[in-house]
Backbone bond lengths (Angstrom), bond angles and torsions (degrees), N, CA, C in turn:
res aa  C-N    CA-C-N  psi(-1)  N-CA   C-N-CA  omega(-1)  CA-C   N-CA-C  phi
1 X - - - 1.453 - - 1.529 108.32 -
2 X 1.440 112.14 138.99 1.778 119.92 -178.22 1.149 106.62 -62.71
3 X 1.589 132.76 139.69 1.512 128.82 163.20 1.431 108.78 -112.51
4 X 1.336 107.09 43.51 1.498 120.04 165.56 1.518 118.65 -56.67
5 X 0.881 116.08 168.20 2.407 104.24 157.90 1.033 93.42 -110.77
6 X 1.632 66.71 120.27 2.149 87.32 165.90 1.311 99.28 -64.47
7 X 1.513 97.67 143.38 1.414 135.25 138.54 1.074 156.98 -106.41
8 X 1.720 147.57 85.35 1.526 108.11 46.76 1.776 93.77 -71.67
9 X 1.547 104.44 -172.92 1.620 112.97 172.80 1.111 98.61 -55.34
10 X 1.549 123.41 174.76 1.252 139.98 114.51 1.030 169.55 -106.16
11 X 1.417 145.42 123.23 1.739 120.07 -143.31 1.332 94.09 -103.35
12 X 1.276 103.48 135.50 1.742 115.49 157.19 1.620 125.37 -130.80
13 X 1.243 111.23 146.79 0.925 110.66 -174.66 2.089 122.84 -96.51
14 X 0.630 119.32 148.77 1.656 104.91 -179.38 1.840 89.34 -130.70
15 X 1.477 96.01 139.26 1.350 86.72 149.05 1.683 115.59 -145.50
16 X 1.287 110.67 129.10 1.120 112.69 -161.86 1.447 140.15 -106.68
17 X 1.334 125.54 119.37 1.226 134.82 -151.62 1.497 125.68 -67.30
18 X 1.522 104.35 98.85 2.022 122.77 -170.58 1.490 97.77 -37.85
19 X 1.346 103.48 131.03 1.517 105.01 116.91 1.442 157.08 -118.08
20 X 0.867 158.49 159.65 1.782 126.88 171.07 0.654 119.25 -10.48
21 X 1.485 127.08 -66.46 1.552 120.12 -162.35 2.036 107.29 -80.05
22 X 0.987 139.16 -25.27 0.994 133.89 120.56 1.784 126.84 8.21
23 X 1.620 83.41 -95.99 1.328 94.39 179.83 1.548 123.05 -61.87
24 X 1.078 109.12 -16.66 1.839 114.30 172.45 1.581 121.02 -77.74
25 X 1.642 108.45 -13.59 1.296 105.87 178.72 1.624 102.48 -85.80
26 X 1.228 110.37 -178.73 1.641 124.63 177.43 1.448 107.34 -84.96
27 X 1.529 99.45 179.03 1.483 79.56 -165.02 1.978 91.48 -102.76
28 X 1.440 127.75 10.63 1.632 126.19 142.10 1.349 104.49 -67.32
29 X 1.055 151.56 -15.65 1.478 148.21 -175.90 1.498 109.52 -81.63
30 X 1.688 87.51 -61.25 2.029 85.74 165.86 1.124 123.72 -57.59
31 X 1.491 152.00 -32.50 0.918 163.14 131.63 1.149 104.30 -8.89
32 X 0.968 119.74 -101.09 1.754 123.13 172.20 1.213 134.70 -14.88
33 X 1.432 92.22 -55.44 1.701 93.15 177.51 1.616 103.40 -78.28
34 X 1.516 110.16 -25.01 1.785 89.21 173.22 1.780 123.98 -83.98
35 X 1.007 87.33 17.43 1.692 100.37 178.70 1.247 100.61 -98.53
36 X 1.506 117.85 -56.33 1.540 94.35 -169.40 1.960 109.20 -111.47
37 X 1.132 97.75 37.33 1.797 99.91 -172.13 1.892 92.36 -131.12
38 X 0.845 111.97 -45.41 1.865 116.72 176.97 1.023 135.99 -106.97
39 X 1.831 114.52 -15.34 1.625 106.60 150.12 1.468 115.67 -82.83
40 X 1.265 100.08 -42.86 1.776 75.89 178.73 1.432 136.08 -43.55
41 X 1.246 122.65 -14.16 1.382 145.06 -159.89 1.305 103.59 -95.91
42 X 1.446 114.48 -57.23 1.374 142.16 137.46 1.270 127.36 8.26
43 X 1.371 96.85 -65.74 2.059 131.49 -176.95 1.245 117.13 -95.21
44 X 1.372 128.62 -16.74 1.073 143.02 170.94 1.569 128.13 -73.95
45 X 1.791 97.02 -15.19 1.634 109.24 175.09 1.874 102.85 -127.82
46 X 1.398 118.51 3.72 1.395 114.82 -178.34 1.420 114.29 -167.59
47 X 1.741 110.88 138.11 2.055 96.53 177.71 1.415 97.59 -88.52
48 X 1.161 99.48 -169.43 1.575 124.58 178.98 1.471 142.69 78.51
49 X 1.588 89.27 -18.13 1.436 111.19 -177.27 1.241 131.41 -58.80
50 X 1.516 121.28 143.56 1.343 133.30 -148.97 1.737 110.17 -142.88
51 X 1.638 103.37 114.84 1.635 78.40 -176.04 1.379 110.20 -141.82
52 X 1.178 122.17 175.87 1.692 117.93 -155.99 1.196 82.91 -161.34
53 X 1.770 101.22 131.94 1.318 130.40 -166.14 1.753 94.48 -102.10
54 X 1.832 95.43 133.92 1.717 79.14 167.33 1.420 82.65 -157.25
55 X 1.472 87.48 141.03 1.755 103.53 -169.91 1.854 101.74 -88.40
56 X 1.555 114.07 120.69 1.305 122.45 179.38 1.358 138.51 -116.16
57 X 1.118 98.25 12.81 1.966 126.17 -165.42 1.419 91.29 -46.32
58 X 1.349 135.44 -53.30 1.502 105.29 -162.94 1.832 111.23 -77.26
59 X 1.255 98.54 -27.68 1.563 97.99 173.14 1.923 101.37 -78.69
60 X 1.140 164.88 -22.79 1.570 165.10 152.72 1.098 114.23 -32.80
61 X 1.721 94.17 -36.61 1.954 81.12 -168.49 2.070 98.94 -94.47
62 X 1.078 105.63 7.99 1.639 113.58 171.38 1.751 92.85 -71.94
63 X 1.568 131.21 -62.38 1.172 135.90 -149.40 1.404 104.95 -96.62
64 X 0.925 131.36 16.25 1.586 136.51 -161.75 1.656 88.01 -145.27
């Protein structure tokens, strides 16, 4: 896969499936671990990327 920067951006959405242990951390904990456990992964197939954490549990369990 290219690790060019896309052009234009692109927005995506993830939404990602709790678990306990998950849900027992804070929501600086989630943060964290999605900083350094899912961008890197992230960055590893594309530059430029930009991401903003937003906690959605009561709307998740609608789509799940």
């Amino acid at each position: 896969m290219p690790t060019d920067r896309t052009e234009p951006p692109v927005t995506a959405f993830m939404l990602v499936k709790t678990t306990p242990e998950w849900l027992a951390m804070t929501v600086a904990e989630r943060v964290h671990a999605f900083t350094i456990q899912v961008v890197p992964v992230i960055e590893t197939r594309t530059r430029g990327v930009r991401s903003r954490f937003s906690e959605l549990e009561p709307l998740a369990t609608l789509a799940t």
